[in-house]
C-alpha positions as CSV (number, residue, x, y, z in Angstrom):
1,X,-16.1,98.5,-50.0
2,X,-16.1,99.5,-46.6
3,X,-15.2,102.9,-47.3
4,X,-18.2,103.2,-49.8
5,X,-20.4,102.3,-47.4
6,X,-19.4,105.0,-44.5
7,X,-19.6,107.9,-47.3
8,X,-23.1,106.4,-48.5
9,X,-24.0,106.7,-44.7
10,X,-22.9,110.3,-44.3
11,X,-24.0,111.7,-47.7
12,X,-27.6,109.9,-46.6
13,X,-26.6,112.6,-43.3
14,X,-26.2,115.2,-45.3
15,X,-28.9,114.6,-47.4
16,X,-31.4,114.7,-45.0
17,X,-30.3,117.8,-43.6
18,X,-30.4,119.7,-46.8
19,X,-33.9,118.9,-46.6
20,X,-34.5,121.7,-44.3
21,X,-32.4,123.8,-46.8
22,X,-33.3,123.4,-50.2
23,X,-36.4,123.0,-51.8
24,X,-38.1,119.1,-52.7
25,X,-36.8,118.9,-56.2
26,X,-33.3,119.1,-56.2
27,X,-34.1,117.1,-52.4
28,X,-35.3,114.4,-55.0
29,X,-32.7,114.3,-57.4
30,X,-30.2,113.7,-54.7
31,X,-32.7,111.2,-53.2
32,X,-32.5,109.3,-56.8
33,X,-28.8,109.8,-57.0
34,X,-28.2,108.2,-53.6
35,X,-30.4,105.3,-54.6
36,X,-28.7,104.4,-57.7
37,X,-25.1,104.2,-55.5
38,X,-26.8,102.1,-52.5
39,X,-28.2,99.6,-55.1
40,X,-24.7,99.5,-57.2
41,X,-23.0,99.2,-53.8
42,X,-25.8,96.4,-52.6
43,X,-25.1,94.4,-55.8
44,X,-21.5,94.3,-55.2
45,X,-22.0,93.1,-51.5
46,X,-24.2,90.3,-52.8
47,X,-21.6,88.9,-54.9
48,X,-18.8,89.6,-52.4
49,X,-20.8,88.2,-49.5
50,X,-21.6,84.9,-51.9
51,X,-17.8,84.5,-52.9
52,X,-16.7,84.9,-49.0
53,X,-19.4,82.3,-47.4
54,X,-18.3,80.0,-50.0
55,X,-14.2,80.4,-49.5
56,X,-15.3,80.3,-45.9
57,X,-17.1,77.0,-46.5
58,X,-14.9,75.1,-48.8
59,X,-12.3,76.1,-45.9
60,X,-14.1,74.5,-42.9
61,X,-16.2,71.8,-44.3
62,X,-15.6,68.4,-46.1
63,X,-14.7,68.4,-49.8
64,X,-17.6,66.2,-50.0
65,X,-19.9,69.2,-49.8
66,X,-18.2,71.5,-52.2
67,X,-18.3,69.6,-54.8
68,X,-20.4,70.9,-57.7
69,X,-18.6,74.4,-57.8
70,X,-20.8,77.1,-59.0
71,X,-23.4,74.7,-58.5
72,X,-23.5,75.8,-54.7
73,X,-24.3,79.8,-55.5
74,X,-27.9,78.8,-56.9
75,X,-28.9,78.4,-53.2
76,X,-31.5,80.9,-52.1
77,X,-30.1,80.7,-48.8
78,X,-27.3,82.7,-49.8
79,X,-29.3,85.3,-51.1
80,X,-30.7,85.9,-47.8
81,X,-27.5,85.2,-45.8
82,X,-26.3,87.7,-48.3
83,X,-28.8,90.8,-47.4
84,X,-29.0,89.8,-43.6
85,X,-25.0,89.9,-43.7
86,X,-25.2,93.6,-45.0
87,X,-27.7,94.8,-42.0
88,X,-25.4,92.9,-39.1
89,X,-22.4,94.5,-40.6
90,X,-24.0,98.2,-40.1
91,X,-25.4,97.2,-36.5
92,X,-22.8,95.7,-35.1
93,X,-19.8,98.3,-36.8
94,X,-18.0,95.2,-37.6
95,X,-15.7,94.1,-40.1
96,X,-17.5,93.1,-43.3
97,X,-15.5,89.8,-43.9
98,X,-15.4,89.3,-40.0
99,X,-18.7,89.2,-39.8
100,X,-18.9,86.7,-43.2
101,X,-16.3,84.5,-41.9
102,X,-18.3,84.2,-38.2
103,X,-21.6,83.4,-40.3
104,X,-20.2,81.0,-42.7
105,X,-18.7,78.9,-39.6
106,X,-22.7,78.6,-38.9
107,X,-23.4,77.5,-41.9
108,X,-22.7,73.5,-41.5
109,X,-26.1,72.1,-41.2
110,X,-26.9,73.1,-44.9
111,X,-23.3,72.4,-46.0
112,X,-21.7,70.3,-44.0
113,X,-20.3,69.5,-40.3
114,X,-17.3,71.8,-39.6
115,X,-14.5,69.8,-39.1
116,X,-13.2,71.3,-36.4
117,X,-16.2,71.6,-34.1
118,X,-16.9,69.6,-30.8
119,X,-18.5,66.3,-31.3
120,X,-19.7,62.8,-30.1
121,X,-18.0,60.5,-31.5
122,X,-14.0,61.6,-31.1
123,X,-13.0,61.2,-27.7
124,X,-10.4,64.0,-28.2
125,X,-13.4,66.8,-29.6
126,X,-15.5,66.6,-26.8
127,X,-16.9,62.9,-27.1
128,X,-15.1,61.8,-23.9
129,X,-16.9,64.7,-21.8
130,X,-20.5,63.0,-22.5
131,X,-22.0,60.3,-20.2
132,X,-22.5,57.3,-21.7
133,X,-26.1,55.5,-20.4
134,X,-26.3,51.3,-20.8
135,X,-30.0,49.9,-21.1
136,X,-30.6,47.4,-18.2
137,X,-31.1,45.2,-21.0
138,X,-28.4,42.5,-21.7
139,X,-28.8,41.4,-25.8
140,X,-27.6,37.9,-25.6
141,X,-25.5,36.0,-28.6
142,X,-28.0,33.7,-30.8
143,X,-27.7,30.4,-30.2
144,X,-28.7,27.0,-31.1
145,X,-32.0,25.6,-29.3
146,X,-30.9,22.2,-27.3
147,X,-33.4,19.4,-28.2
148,X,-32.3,15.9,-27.4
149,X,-33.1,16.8,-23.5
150,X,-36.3,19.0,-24.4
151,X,-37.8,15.6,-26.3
152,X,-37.9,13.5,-23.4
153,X,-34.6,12.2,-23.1
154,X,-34.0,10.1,-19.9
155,X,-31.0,11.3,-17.7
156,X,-28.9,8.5,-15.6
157,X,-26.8,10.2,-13.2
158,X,-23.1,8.3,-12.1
159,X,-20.3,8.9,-9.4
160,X,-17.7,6.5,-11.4
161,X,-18.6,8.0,-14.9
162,X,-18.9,4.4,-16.4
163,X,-22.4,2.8,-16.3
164,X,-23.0,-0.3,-18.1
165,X,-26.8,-1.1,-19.8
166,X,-27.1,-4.9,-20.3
167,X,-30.0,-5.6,-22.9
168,X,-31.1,-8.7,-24.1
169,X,-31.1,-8.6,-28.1
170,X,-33.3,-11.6,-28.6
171,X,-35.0,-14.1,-27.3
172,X,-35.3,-18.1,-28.4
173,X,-38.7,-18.4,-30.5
174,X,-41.9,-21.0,-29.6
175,X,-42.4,-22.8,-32.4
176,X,-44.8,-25.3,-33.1
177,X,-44.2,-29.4,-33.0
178,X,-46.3,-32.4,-34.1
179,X,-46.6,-34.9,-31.2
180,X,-43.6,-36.9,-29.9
181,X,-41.4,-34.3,-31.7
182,X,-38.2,-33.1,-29.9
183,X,-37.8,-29.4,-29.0
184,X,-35.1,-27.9,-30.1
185,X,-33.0,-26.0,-27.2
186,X,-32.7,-22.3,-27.8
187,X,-31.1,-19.2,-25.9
188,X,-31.4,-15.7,-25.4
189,X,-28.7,-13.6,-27.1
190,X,-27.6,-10.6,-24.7
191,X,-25.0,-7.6,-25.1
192,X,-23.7,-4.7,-23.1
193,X,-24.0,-1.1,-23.6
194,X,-21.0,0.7,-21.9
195,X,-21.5,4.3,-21.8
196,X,-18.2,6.5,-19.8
197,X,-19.2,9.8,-19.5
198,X,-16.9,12.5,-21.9
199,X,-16.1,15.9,-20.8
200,X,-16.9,19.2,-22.0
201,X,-14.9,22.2,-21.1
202,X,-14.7,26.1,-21.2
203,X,-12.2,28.6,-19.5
204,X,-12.8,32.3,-19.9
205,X,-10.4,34.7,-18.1
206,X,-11.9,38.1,-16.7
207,X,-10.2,40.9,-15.7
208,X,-10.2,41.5,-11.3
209,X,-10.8,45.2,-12.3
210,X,-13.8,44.6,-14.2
211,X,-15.6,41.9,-11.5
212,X,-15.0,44.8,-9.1
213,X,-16.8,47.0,-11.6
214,X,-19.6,45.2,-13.2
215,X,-23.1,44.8,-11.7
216,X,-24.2,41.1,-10.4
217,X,-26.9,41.1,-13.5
218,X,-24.0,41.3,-15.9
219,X,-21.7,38.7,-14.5
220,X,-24.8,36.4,-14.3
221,X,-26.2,37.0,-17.8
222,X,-22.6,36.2,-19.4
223,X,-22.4,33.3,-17.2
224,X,-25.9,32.3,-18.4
225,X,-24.9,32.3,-21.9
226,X,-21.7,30.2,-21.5
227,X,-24.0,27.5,-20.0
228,X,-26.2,27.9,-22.7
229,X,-22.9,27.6,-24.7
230,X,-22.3,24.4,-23.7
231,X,-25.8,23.1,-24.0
232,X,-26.0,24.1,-27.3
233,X,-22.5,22.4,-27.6
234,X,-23.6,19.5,-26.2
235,X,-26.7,18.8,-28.2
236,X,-24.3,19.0,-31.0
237,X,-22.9,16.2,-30.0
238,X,-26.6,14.2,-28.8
239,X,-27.4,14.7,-32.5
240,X,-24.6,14.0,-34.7
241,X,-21.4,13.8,-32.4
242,X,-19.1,11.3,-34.2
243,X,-18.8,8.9,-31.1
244,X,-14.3,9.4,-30.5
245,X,-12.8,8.5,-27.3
246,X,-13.5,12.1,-26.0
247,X,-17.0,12.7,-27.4
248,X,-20.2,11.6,-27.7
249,X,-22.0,9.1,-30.1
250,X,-25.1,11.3,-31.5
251,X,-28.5,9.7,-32.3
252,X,-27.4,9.6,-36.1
253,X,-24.8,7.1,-35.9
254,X,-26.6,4.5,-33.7
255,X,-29.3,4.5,-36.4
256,X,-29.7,1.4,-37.5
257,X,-28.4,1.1,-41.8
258,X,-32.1,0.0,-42.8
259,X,-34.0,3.0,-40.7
260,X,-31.9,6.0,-43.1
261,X,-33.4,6.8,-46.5
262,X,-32.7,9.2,-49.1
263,X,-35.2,11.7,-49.6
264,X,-37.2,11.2,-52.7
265,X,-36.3,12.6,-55.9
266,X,-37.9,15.7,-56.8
267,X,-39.9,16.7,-54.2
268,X,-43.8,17.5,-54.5
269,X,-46.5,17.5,-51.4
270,X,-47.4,14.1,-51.9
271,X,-43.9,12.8,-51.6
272,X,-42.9,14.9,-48.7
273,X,-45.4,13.5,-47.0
274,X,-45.1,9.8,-48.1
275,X,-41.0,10.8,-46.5
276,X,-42.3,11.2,-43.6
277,X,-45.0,8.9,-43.0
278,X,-42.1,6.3,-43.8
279,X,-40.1,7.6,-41.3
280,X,-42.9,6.6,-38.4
281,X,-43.3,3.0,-40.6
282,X,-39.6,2.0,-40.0
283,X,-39.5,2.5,-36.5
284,X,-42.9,1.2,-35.9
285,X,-42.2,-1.5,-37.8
286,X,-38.8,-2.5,-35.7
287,X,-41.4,-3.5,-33.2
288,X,-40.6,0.0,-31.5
289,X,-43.5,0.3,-28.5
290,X,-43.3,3.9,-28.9
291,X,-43.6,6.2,-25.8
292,X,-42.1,9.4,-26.5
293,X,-42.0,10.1,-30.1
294,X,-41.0,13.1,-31.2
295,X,-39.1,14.8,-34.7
296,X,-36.6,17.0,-35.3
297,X,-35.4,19.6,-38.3
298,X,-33.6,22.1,-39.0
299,X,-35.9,25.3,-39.1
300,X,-35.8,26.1,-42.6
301,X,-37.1,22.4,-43.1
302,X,-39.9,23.4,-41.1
303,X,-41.1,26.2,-42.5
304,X,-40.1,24.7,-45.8
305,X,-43.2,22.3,-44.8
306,X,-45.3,24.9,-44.0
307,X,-45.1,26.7,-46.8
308,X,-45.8,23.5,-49.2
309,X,-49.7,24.0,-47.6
310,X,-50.3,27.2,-49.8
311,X,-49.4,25.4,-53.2
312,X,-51.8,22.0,-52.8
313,X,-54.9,20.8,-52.6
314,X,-57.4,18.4,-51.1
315,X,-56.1,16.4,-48.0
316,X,-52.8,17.2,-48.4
317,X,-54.0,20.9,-47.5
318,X,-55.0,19.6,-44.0
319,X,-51.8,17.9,-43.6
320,X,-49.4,20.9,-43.8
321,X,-52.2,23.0,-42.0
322,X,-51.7,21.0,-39.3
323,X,-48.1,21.2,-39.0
324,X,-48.6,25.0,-39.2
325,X,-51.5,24.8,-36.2
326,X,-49.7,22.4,-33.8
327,X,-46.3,22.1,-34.7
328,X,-46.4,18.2,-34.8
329,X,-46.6,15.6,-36.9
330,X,-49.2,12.8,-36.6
331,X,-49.5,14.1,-33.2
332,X,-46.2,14.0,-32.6
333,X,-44.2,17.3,-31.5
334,X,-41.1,18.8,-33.5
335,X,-38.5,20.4,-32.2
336,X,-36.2,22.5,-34.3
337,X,-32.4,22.9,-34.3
338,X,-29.7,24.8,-36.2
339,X,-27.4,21.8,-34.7
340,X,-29.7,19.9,-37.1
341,X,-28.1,19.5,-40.1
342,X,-30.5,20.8,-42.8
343,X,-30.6,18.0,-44.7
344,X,-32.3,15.6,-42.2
345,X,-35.1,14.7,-40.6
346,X,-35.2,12.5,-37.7
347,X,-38.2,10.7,-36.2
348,X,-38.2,8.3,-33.1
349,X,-38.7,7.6,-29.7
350,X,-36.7,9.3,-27.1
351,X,-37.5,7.4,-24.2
352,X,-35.0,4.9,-25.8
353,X,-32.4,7.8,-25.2
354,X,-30.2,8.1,-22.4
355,X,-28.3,10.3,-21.0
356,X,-25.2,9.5,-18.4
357,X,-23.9,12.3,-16.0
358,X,-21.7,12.2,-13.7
359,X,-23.2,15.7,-12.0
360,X,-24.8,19.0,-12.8
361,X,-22.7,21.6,-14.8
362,X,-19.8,22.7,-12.8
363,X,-19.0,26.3,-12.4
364,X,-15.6,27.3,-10.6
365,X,-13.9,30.5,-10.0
366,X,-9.6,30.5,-9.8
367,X,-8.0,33.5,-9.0
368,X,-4.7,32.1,-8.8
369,X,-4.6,30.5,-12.6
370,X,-4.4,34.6,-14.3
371,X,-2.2,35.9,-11.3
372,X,0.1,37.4,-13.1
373,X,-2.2,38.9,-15.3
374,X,-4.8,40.2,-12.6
375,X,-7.5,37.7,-14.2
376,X,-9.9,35.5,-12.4
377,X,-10.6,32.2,-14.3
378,X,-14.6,31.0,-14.5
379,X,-14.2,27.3,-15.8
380,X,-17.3,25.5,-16.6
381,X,-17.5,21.5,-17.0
382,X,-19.9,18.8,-18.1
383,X,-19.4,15.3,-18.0
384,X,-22.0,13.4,-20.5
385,X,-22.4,10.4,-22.5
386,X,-25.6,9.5,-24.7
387,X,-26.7,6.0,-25.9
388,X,-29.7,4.9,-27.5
389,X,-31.0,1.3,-26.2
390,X,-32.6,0.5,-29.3
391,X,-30.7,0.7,-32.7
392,X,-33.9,1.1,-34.6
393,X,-35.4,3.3,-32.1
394,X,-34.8,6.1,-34.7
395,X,-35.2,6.9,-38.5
396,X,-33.3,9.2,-40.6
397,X,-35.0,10.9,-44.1
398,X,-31.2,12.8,-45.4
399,X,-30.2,14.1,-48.5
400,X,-32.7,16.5,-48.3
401,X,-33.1,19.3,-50.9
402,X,-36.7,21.7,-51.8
403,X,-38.2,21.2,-49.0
């Protein structure tokens, strides 16, 4: 084809120096002649230069994108790859298929990203000679929010780790005698609290090379989030911590039997709310002087509630307004937890919470437990305990479903 086109070239020569020659007519019948043979000739490079771009494709781009066979050729753009191919051939004096085959390498963006090109993500094609950039920006794990100290629980610190509550569970009645009656002799019954503080670990190797490395702000953010590890850890524990040798009693299991109720059957607005309002009855009604009252739910629970304003009517429209508006209940404040289990809700007083301590969170550094290894140790502890003074300080709606 090649060879067709450098004889079109120099009859087209020749042609135009007859011109001078011979007169227009037979000027114009070679003129026609000519034409027909570049257009034949053009035709042929269209289908040739269609055939090559595609081998030249299907050979450097993902099968992916040559699927659909003939499909492919219905593309305008190789019509006018095809013609623009034809006039970069005659410019440059270049190889026909050289030229096609340089093109066609070009043509990924429509087709497909050459395999073989530089890119970002291989280390190996190029990726390794870009510079990575880090945001300033640090995005922290999600964790659970820590409540039982955010509600007003007291905190009693201790040296020993064993601190003892004496309480006085009740007290001999007056009664009422006719005249010359005897009075019966009465006492106080007492009890002791012993709460002995449990401890909370964590030990997280990190490598020397990286301390060396790594900016202050990093080290501190990830040593931020292991103490909010162990908060949330902790308030695990405050809440419903099964009260062994080595952990904490949570609020749930010194609820007294006769302040935890079902919730009740087939919930509706009015009896959500009649939960609830019971809640506030049994503690009140234990004789509870209460000081810091306060609830707390899982967050679905809460926006459970929330929701159940936009389906009711009459009062019970103010009610779960209200909870939307102030976050509280009766005037009392709720916190939310995912260390809730989502099938309670607890109501009660936390200033009959306390919390034992032996100190604040302790943070130490070891390079000598990694040696071998070339790791430095950050080991975090906390030494708790949690009792509740009163067992009916607290209420407990479970079994909770449709809210």
């Amino acid at each position: 084809m090649e060879e067709k086109i450098t004889t079109t070239a120099i009859d087209l020569k020749n042609v135009l120096t007859e011109l001078l020659k011979e007169n227009k007519s037979e000027v114009e019948t070679k003129l026609n002649e000519l034409q027909n043979s570049i257009n034949t000739i053009s035709s042929e490079i269209e289908t040739k230069s269609i055939d090559l771009i595609k081998e030249q494709i299907a050979k450097h781009t993902a099968p992916a994108f040559v699927k659909g066979g003939d499909s492919v050729q219905e593309d305008p753009l190789f019509w006018g790859k095809a013609v623009w191919l034809k006039a970069k051939a005659f410019n440059e004096n270049s190889s026909f298929k050289d030229v096609l085959e340089s093109e066609a390498t070009r043509s990924y963006k429509h087709f497909g990203r050459i395999k073989d090109s530089i890119n970002a993500s291989a280390a190996a094609d190029g990726g390794s000679l870009l510079i990575q950039t880090y945001d300033n920006e640090i995005i922290p794990p999600l964790q659970p929010n820590s409540v039982v100290r955010a509600a007003g629980a007291s905190v009693i610190s201790t040296k020993t780790g064993v601190h003892n509550f004496r309480k006085v569970d009740s007290m001999p009645n007056a009664y009422w005698i006719g005249e010359g009656e005897t009075i019966n002799a009465q006492k106080p019954t007492t009890s002791l609290i012993k709460a002995s503080v449990k401890k909370l670990a964590n030990l997280v190797p990190v490598s020397n090379s990286w301390l060396k490395i790594a900016e202050q702000s990093v080290f501190n953010e990830i040593q931020n989030q292991l103490l909010i590890n162990m908060q949330g850890i902790e308030d695990d524990a405050f809440l419903e911590g099964s009260g062994t040798e080595f952990k904490p009693k949570g609020i749930l299991n010194w609820i007294n039997a006769d302040n935890s109720n079902d919730m009740t059957s087939t919930p509706t607005a009015i009896t959500k709310r009649y939960d609830l309002t019971r809640l506030i009855s049994l503690v009140e009604g234990a004789n509870i002087q209460i000081v810091k009252g306060g609830w707390i739910m899982h967050p679905t629970v809460l926006w459970g509630l929330i929701g159940t304003g936009s389906a009711v009517n009459g009062d019970d429209v103010e009610f779960f307004r209200n909870i939307a508006n102030t976050k509280s209940i009766y005037g009392y404040p709720i916190y939310t937890s995912t260390n809730c289990t989502a099938s309670k809700v607890y109501f009660g007083d936390f200033n009959k919470v306390k919390i034992l301590q032996s100190s604040n969170i302790e943070i130490a550094m070891s390079k000598e437990v990694y040696f071998a290894s070339d790791e430095t140790a950050i080991r975090l502890i906390n030494e708790v305990d949690l009792i509740v003074t009163h067992d009916k300080a607290f209420a407990v709606c479970e079994d909770i479903t449709g809210w």
